[in-house]
N, C-alpha and C positions, 0 to 999 in steps of 0.2 A: 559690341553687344551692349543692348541697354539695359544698363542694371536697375534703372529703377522702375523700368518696365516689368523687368523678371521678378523681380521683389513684388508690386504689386499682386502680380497673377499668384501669386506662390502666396501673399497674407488671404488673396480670395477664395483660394482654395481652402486654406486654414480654417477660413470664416464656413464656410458650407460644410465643412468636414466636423465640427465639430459638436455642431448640434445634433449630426446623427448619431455621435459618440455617444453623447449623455442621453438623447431617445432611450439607445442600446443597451447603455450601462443600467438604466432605473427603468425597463422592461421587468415586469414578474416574474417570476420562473414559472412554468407549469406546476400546476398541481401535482404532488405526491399521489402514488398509489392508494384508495383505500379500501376497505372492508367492503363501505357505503358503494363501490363499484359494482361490487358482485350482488348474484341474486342468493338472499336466505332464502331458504326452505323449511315450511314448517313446517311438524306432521302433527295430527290430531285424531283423538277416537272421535267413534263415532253419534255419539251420546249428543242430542242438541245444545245441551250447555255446551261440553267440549269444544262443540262447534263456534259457537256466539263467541266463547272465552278467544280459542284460535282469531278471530276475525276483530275483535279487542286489539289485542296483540301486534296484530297485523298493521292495524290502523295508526296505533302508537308508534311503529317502527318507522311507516310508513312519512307521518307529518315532521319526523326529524332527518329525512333525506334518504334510508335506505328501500332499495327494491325488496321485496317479499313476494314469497308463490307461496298460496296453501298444498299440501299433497293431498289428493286425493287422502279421504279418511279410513283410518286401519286400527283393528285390533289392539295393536302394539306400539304405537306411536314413538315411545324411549326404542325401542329395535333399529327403528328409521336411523335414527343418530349413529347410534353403534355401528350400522350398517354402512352409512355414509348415503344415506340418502335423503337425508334430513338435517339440517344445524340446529333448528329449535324444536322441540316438542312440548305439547301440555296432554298432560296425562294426572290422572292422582296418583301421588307419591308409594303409595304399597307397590303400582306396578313397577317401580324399581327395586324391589324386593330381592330379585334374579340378580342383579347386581352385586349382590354381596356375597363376600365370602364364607359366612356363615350366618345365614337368613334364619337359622335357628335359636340361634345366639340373638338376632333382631329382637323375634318376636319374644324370646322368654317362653316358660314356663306354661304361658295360661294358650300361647299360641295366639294373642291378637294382638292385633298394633296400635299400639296407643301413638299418641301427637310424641312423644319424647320417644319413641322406640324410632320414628318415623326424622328425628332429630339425628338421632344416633347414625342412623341409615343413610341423612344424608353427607353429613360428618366424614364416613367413611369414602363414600363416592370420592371427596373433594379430597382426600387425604392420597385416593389412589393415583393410577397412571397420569392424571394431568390432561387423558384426552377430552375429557368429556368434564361439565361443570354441573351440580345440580345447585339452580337459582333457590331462592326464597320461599321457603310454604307460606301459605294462605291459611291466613283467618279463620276462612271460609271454609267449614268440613261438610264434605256432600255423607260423613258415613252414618249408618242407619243408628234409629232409634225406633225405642215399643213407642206408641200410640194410641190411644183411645179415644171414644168419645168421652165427654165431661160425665155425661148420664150412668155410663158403665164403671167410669173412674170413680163414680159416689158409690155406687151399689156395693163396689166393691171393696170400699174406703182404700183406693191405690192414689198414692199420691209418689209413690218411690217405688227404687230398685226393692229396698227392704220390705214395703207392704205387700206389693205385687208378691214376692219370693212365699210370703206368710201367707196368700188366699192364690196360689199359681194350682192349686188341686183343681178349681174350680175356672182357671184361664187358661185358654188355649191360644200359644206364642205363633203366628201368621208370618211365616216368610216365602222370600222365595229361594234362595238359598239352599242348592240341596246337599250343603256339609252342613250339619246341623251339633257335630259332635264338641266343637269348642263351646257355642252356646248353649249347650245342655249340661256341659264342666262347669261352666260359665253360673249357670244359673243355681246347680246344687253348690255350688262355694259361695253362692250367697243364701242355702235354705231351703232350697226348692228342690226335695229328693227328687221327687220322679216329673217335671216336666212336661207337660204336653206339647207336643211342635208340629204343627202341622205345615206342611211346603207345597206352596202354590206357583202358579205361573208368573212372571212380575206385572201382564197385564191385569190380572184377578186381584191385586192386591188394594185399590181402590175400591171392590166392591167387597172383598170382605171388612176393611175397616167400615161402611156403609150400613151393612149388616149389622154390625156392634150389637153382639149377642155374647159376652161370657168369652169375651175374645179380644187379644192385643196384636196390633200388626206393625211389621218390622217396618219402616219406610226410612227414606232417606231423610236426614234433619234437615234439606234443601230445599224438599217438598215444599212449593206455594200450595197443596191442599192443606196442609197442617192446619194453619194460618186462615185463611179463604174459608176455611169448613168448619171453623170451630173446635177443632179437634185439639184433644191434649198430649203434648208428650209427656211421658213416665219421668220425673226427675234422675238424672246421672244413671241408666240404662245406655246409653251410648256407648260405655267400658263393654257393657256386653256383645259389642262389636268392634273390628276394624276403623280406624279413625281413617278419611279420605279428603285430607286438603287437598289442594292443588300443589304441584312443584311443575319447572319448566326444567329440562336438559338442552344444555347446551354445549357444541362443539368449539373448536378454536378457530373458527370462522365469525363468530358471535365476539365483537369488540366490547371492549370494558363499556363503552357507551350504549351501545346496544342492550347490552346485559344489564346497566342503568334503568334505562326503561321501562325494561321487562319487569324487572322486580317494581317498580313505581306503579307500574298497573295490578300486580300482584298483591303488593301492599294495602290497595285499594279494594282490595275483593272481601269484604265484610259477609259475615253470616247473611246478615239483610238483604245485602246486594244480591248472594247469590241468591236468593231463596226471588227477589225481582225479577234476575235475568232467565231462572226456569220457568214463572209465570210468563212469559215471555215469546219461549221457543215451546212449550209445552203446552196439549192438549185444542180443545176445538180453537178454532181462527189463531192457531199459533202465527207467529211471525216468522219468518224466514231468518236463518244465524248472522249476516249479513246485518241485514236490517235491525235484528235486535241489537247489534254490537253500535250502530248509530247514535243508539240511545244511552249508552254507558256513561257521558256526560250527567245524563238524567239521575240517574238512582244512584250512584255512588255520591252526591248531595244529600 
C-alpha cells in the first residue's frame, strides 16, 4: 500500500472539508420570532380625527417594520381590546371610564372628569390584571368649552367662568348634550342659581354660535371654527365639562417598542396640532383620514 499516496488524498480531503466547516460554523442563525411578525389590529371610533389620529399611528408603526390593519370603525374601540379583537385602540380616555372599579370614585363629587381624575383612571388600569396597558394621554383635549362671539362677550362683559355665572340670567348655555344635570350643578356652584340650557342637535351647533344673540355654545376646544371664525372661548369653563385627551390601549401583543412609538406620536399631539388635524378631516373639501394623517409631518412643526 502506498502510504504517501493515502496521506495525500486524506490532507486533500482535510483541505476541502474544512472550509465548509467554518462557511457552517460563521452561518447566522435565523432570526428569532417577533411581535413585528404578526399583524396589530387597531380599532378606532368613528369621529374623523379619530380616524386621521388611527392612520397617524398606523403610519408610525408601520416605517419601524411592523404590519397593521385598521378595523373597520366602532363605537367602542377599548371593547375591541378587551374583546381580543383589537391590540391597539385610540379612543378619548373617559371611554375607559367602564374600566374601573369604582368609576364613582373617578369622577368625584361634581361627577366630571378632570385631566387628573382621568390620571387616576389611568393609574388604576396599569395597576390591574396586566392584560391590557393604557399608553400616554395627550396634551391635546378635544373636551368642550362655552364660546362666543368677541361682540356678545363685550355686551356682556364675560371674560370668565365667574362673569358669565354673574350675567348667565341673561345667557343661554347651547349644547348638545342631553344630560344637562352636571353642568347646571356645575354652574350654580359657581353663582348661577337658575341656569338657562338649551340642547340642540350637534349638527345645529355651529349655527347657533353664528346667531350669537344673548347666547354661549358648548363646542369642543379642538374646534378649528373657534380659531378660523373669531370666536372666543370663556376663560377656565372647560371644568364645566368632561376633559377628552386622547389615551391609546393596549394588549400584550403591543411590544415595549411598539408601545415606544405610540406614545412618541402621542406626545406629539399638541392642542394646536389637534385643533390643525380637525381643520383637516372636517367640514366642505375635507380631506380623507388617510390623507390627512400624510401631513402630520406638517403641523406638529
Amino acid at each position: 500500500m502506498n502510504l504517501r499516496k493515502t496521506s495525500s488524498l486524506g490532507v486533500l480531503c482535510l483541505a476541502l472539508l474544512l472550509p465548509l466547516s467554518a462557511c457552517t460554523d460563521n452561518e447566522p442563525a435565523a432570526p428569532a420570532e417577533s411581535s413585528q411578525s404578526a399583524v396589530l389590529k387597531l380599532a378606532r371610533g368613528g369621529q374623523p380625527v379619530q380616524q386621521a389620529l388611527a392612520e397617524v399611528y398606523k403610519n408610525a408603526l408601520s416605517a419601524e417594520g411592523y404590519d397593521v390593519e385598521i378595523n373597520k370603525s366602532t363605537d367602542n374601540p377599548y371593547q375591541q381590546v378587551l374583546d381580543g379583537q383589537a391590540d391597539i385602540a385610540v379612543d378619548y380616555a373617559g371611554a375607559a371610564l367602564g374600566m374601573s372599579k369604582d368609576a364613582a370614585g373617578i369622577t368625584g363629587e361634581d361627577g366630571v372628569l378632570s385631566v387628573d381624575d382621568l390620571k387616576n383612571l389611568r393609574t388604576e388600569i396599569n395597576d390591574s390584571d396586566g392584560k391590557v396597558a393604557a399608553l400616554e394621554l395627550s396634551a391635546a383635549d378635544s373636551g368642550k368649552v362655552l364660546v362666543m362671539s368677541s361682540a356678545e362677550a363685550q355686551t356682556h362683559s364675560v371674560d370668565s367662568l365667574s362673569s358669565l355665572a354673574g350675567d348667565c340670567q341673561k345667557i343661554t348655555i347651547i349644547t348638545d348634550d342631553s344630560e344637562t344635570k352636571n353642568l347646571e350643578a356645575a354652574l350654580k356652584t359657581e353663582g348661577c342659581e337658575k341656569p338657562k340650557v338649551s340642547v340642540v342637535e350637534s349638527a345645529d351647533l355651529a349655527t347657533q354660535l353664528r346667531a350669537s344673540v344673548d347666547r354661549t355654545v358648548a363646542l369642543s376646544a379642538g374646534n378649528a371654527m373657534i380659531s378660523d371664525e373669531g370666536f372666543k372661548s370663556i376663560s377656565d369653563t372647560a371644568k364645566l365639562f368632561d376633559a377628552q385627551p386622547f389615551m391609546l390601549l393596549a394588549n400584550g401583543n403591543v411590544d415595549d417598542k411598539a408601545r415606544g412609538e405610540l406614545n412618541k406620536i402621542t406626545g406629539d399631539l399638541s392642542q394646536q396640532t389637534l385643533v390643525d388635524l380637525n381643520r383637516m378631516v372636517t367640514g366642505p373639501g375635507a380631506m380623507k383620514p388617510a390623507q390627512a394623517a400624510t401631513r402630520w409631518e406638517w403641523i406638529i412643526d
